[in-house]
N, C-alpha and C positions, 0 to 999 in steps of 0.2 A: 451532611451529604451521606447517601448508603453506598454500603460496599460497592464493590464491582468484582464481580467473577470472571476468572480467567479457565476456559478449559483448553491448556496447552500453554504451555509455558516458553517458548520458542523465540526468537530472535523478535521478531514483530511483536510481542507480551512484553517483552525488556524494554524494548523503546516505548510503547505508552505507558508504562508504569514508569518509568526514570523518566519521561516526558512529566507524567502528573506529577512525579515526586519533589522534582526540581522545582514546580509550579507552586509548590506547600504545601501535599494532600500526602495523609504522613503515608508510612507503607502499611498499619495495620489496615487500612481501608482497604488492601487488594486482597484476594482468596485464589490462590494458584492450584487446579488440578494440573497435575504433572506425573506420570506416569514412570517417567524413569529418576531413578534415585539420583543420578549425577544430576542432572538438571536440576531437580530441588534442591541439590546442594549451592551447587551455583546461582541459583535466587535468594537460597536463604544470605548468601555474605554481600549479596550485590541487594539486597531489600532488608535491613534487620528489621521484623517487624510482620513481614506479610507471614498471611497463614497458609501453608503449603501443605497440599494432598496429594494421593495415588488417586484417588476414584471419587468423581462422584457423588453426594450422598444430600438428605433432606437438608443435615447440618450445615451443608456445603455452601447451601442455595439459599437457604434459609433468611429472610431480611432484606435481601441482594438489591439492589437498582437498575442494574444490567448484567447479562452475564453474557461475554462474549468467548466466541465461537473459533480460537486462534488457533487453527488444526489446518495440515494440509488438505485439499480439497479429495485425495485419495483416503483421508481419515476422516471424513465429515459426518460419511454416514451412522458410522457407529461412536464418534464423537456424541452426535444427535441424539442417535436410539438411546445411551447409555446416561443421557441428560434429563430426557422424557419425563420419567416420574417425580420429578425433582421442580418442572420450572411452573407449573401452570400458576403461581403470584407472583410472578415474576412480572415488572413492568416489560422489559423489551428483551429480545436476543439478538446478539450484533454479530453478523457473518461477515467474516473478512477472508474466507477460502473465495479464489478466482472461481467464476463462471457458475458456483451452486445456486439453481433458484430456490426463492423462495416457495412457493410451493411443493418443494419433493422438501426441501426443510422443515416446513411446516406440516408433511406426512410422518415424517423420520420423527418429528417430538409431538407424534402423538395428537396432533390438529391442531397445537397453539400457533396463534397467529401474529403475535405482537412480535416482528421480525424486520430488522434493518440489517440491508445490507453494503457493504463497504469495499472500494475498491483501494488499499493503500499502495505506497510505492516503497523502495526499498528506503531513499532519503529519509524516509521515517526515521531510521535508526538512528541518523542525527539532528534529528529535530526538522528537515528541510525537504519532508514531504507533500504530497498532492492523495487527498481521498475524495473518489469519487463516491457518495452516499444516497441510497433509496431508502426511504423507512413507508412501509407497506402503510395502508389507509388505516389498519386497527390498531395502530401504533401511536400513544396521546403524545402533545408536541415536548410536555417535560421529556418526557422519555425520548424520544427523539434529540433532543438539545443536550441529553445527558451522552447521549453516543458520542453528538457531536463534540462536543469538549473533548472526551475522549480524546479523539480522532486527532483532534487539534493540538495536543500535544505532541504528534509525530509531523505537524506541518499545515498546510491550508486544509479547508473541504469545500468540495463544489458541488453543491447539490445539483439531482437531476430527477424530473419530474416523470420517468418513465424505467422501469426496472431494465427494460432493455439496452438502453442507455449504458449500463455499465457495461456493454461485450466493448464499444468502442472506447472507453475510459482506462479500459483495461490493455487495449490496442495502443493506443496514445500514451499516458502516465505511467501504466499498470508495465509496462514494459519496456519504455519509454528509456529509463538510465543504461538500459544496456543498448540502445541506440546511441546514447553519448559514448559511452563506454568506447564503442566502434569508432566513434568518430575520435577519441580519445588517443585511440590506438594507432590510428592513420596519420593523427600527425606527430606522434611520437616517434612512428616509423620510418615516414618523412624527415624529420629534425636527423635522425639517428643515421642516414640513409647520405643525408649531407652533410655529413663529418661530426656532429655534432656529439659528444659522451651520453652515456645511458643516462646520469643525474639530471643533465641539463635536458636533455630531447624530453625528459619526463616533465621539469618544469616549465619550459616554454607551451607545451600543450595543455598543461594544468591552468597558469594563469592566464595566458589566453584565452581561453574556452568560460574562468570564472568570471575575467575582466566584461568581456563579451555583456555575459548573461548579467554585471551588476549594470554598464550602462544603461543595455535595454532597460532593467527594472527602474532604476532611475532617472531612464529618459518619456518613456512614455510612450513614446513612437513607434510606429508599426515597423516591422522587421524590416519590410523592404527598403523604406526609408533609410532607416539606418545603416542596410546595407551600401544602398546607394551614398551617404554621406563619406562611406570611408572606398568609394571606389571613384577614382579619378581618371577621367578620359584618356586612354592612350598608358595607364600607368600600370603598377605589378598587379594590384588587385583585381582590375580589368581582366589581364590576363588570367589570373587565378581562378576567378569564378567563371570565364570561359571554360574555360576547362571541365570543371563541376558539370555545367550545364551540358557538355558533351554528352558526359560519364551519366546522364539523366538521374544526377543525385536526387531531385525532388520526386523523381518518379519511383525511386528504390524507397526512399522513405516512404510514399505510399503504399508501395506493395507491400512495404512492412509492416505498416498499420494495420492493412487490410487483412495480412496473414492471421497476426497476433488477434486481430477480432474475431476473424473466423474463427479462430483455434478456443477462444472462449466461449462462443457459444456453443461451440462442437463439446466441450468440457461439461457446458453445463445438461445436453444433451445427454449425454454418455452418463454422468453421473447420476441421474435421475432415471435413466434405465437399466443401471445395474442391477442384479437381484430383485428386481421387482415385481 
């Protein structure tokens, strides 16, 4: 297997490298540009073995398999420019900044085009992520499947047959845990609200919410269903989700989806017009 280049060594680089590593892929196979000194320290004791840089360089890239692209999307551009002379043998590059397209990407490095891009989720960090994936048409399918893997170390991937496809991935998944997070919050605040101590209000909302989400996974059954199984005529749940439906919670989670989509492609807009 060949390396894999990491430009940006940042929370999201930690989980697919201890993703792969746990998997058997030792740590000398990863190459970490990493710009600030504390962080490559804290790669080096958390990976012994990967090779860690400040900048860039032919060395760098040199051999590579993929070299992904794990910068914030306000650092992409000159993540890119600063990559440029470096990748043109390179099979693919994997952008996992929100809402950059591939085409101002593939200006920024100079016209290569072998460029996948990736929508992960924070669950990454523990293994129990969702990546939403486009790999552009000049992109061969190894290389493609190499991302993939990747990817897969931080949790599923759902491929999607149209680049645009990721503003809503990113709406849904992409932002998606701080939507539980809120719902998280609500009934912690709830429990806490009805007597209940901060430890316990925190655990009642935790395993609830996980128990929830393992039946679905192992029932199979579409939500409503489900819900309708544990809601009995005339009973609390009845009234519970009366309530909800007042509060037009399904309609607030849409406009959130809808928000957070708009706001990626507006990202990906804005960043391809800066300095241009």
């Amino acid at each position: 297997m060949r390396d894999i280049v990491f430009i940006g060594g940042g929370n999201m680089a930690i989980a697919l490298i201890g993703g792969m590593t746990a998997a058997g892929s030792p740590a000398a196979r990863f190459r970490v540009v990493e710009p600030l000194a504390a962080q490559r320290e804290k790669l080096a004791t958390r990976f012994p073995g990967a090779r860690l840089h400040e900048a860039p360089d032919a060395d760098v890239v040199r051999g590579a398999g993929l070299v992904v692209l794990a910068v914030k999307p306000q650092q992409i551009r000159e993540a890119a420019a600063a990559l440029a002379p470096f990748v043109a043998g390179v099979p693919a590059v994997l952008s996992i900044a929100a809402g950059t397209r591939i085409a101002d990407l593939s200006r920024w490095l100079g016209g290569y085009a072998r460029i996948v891009r990736a929508m992960p989720n924070t669950p990454a960090l523990v293994g129990a992520g969702i990546s939403g994936l486009y790999a552009s048409p000049d992109v061969a399918d190894e290389a493609r499947e190499a991302a993939e893997t990747l990817l897969r170390a931080g949790g599923d991937v759902l491929r999607v047959d149209r680049e645009e496809t990721l503003d809503p991935v990113t709406g849904v998944s992409g932002s998606g845990p701080a939507y539980v997070f809120y719902v998280l919050e609500g009934l912690e605040e709830a429990a806490r609200t009805m007597g209940f101590a901060a430890a316990d209000a925190r655990r009642l909302a935790l395993e609830t919410v996980a128990g929830a989400v393992k039946l679905a996974q192992a029932s199979g059954a579409d939500f409503a269903t489900l819900r309708a199984q544990v809601t009995s005529r005339g009973g609390t749940t009845e009234r519970g989700v009366a309530a909800l439906e007042a509060g037009d919670v399904k309609g607030a989670l849409l406009r959130a989806v809808q928000a957070a989509t708009l706001r990626a492609t507006e990202m990906g807009a804005e960043s391809g017009r800066e300095r241009s």
